[in-house]
N, C-alpha and C positions, 0 to 999 in steps of 0.2 A: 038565448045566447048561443054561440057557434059550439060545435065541437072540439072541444082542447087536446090540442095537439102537444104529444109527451115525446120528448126527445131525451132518450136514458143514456146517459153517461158513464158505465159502469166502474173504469180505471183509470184512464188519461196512463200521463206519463212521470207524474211526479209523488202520488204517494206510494210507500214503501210498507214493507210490513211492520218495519220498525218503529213507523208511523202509525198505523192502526193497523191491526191485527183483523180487520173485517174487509181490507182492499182484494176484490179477486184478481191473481196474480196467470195463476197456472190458469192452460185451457179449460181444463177442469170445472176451477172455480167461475173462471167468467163464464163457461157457458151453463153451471150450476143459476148464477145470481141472473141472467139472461131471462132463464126456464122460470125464473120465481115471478120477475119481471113480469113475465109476456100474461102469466097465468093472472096475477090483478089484473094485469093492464094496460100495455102502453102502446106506443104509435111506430115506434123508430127506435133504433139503439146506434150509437154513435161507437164502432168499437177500435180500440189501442189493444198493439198485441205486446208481449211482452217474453223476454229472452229465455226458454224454462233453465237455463241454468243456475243465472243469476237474476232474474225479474228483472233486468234492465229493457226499457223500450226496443222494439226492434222494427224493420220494415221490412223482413224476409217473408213474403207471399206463400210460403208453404205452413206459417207460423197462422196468418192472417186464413188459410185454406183450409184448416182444421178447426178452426174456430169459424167459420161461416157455417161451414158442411152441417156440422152437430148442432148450431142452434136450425139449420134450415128442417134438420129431423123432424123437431118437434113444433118449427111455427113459418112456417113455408108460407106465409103472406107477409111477414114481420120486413119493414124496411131496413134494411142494413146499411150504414154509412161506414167508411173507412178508411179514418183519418189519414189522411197527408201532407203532419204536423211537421214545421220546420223546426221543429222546437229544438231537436238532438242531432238530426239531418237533412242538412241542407242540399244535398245533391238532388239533379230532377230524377235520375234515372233509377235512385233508389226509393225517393219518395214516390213514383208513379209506379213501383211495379208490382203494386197489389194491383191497380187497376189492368191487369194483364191477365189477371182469373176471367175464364171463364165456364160456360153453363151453370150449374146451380153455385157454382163459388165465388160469379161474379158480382160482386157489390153494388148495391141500386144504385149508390151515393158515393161519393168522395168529396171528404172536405178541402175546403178553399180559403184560408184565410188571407184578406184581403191586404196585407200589409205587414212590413215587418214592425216589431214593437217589442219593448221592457219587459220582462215579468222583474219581480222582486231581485233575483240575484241570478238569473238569465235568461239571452235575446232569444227570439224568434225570430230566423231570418227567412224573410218571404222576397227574394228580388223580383223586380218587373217580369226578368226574364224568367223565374221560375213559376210566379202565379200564372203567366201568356203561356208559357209548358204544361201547367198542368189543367189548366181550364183546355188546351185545342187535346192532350189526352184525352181528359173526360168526352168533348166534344165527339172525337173519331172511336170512341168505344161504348159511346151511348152511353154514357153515364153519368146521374144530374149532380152537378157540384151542392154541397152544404155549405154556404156561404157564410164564413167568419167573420165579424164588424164588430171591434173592439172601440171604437171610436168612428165621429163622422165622416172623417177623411177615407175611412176606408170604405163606406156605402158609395161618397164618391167615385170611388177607385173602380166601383160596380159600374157603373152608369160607363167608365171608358171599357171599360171589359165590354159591355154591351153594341158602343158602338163599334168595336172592334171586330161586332159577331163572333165573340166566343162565348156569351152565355145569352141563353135563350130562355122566353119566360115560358111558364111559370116560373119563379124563382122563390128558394127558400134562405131563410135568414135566420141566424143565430149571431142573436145581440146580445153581447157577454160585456157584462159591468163591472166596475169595483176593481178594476185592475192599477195597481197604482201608478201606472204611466195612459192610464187612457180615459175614455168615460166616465166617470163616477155613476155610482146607482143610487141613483135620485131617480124624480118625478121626472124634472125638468132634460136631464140630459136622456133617460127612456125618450122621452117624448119628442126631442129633437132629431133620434136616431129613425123613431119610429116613420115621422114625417117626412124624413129625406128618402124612404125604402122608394125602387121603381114600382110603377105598376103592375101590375099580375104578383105580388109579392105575400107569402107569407112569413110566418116570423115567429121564434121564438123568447123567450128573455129568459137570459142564465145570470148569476151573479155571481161572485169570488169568495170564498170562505163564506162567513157569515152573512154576505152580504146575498146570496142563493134563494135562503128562504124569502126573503125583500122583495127582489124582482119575480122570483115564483110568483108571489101572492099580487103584484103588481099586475103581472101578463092575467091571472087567472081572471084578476077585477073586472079587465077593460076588454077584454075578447082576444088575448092572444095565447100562442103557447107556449110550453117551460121546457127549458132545459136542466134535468136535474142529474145529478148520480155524485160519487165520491171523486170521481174526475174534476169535481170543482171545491168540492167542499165536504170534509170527512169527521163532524163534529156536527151532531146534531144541533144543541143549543149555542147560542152567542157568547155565553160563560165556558161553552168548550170545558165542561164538565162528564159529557157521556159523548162518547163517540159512536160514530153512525155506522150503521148497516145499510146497503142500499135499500133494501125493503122499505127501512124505516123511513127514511126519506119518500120513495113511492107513496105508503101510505100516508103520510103526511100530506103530500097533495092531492088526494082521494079524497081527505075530508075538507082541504079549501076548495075542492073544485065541487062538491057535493053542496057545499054552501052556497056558491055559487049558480048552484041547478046548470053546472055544465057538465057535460058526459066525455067521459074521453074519448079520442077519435079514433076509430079501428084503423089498422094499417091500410086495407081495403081504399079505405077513401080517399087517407093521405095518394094513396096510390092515382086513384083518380084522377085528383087536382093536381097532381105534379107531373100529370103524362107520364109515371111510369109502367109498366109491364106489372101484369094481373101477380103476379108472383108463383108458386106454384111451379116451380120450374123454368118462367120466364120472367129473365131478372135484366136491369135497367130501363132506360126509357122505351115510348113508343119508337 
């Protein structure tokens, strides 16, 4: 089987301490759970900064630049993505301007999601004109977008971004289920999303609450990779009985991928195949 690709999730933008008391909030703690991360094992971290006064989401690039710097200390090959979620803000010029760091605090990655859409009780708004703004950013700063597809419509949305020459392959995908205005995480709709990806494509599969461990174990089966962390789902079990630690998640998919005699893929290689920069100093694409 291939090497499984782990894309960690550590916080997003919606759980709270008062939510679980295990979310890393402060730079601190994220780049604490980061360090625990990298030392099992993973490929990529997908990171959300967040406000040290009150832990509300922020998009301040000095926030996002102490939080690169310190995990770059201790794992100078680790891929770094850096969300630019419309989820709290919708401006481009706020959302793009982490992608504005540069030498070692420039982000290999920035996310892309492909379209606007529901969460449970609020929008993500992603206009034409904001995903065409931030994929020609990425584009002019060398840096490969993380491709968001909640639904098929928006893998299509990829194909016109393509002929538009704003994204160039390699391409990477994060197919995220179980959202209750989009995809269901099922067999059937994984497999629909999977089927439309362009060529040169890889791919992860995340899922929404309980629905995480599902599509985890679904990607590990079939040869792809996961997206996991409390950014999506902070309750270990589906009884939502003991609430999760990111570790405990990590480790969790340590022993379905060990079942599956797949190894997780070093940053190194993700690097490889995505045409990014060795890392080490030199961070986003060729």
């Amino acid at each position: 089987m291939t090497e499984l690709i782990v894309n960690f999730t550590p916080t997003g933008m919606i759980p709270t301490k008062e939510m679980t008391s295990h979310v890393p909030i402060s730079t601190d703690e994220i780049v604490e759970d980061v360090h625990e991360a990298y030392e099992l094992g993973i490929t990529m971290v997908h990171l959300h900064a967040r406000d040290p006064k009150d832990g509300t989401p922020t998009w301040f690039p000095d926030i996002y630049a102490d939080i690169i710097e310190r995990i770059r200390n201790f794992a100078p090959d680790l891929v770094i993505c850096a969300s630019l979620s419309g989820r709290t803000f919708h401006d481009l010029e706020k959302r793009a301007a982490v992608l504005d760091l540069d030498g070692d605090l420039k982000p290999d990655m920035g996310s892309l999601t492909l379209s606007s859409l529901n969460f449970n009780r609020q929008a993500s708004v992603n206009s034409p004109e904001v995903i065409m703004g931030l994929a020609s950013r990425m584009k002019e700063r060398k840096i490969k977008p993380e491709l968001e597809a909640f639904d098929a419509g928006m893998i299509n949305y990829s194909k016109y971004l393509i002929k538009k020459e704003l994204l160039y392959p390699p391409y990477y995908f994060n197919l995220i289920l179980g959202n209750i205005a989009c995809a269901q995480a099922d067999l059937l709709h994984a497999g629909l999303l999977i089927r439309d990806l362009p060529p040169q494509s890889y791919w992860s599969l995340g899922g929404i609450g309980d629905q995480q461990i599902v599509m985890n174990s679904v990607a590990i089966s079939i040869g792809g990779g996961v997206r996991v962390g409390l950014e999506d789902n902070y309750w270990f079990d589906s009884g939502r009985t003991k609430l999760a630690r990111n570790i405990d998640l990590l480790q969790r998919i340590n022993v379905i991928a060990q079942a599956n005699e797949r190894n997780i893929m070093k940053p190194a290689t993700l690097r490889e195949k995505l045409g990014l920069k060795a890392g080490h100093g030199e961070y986003g694409t060729l």
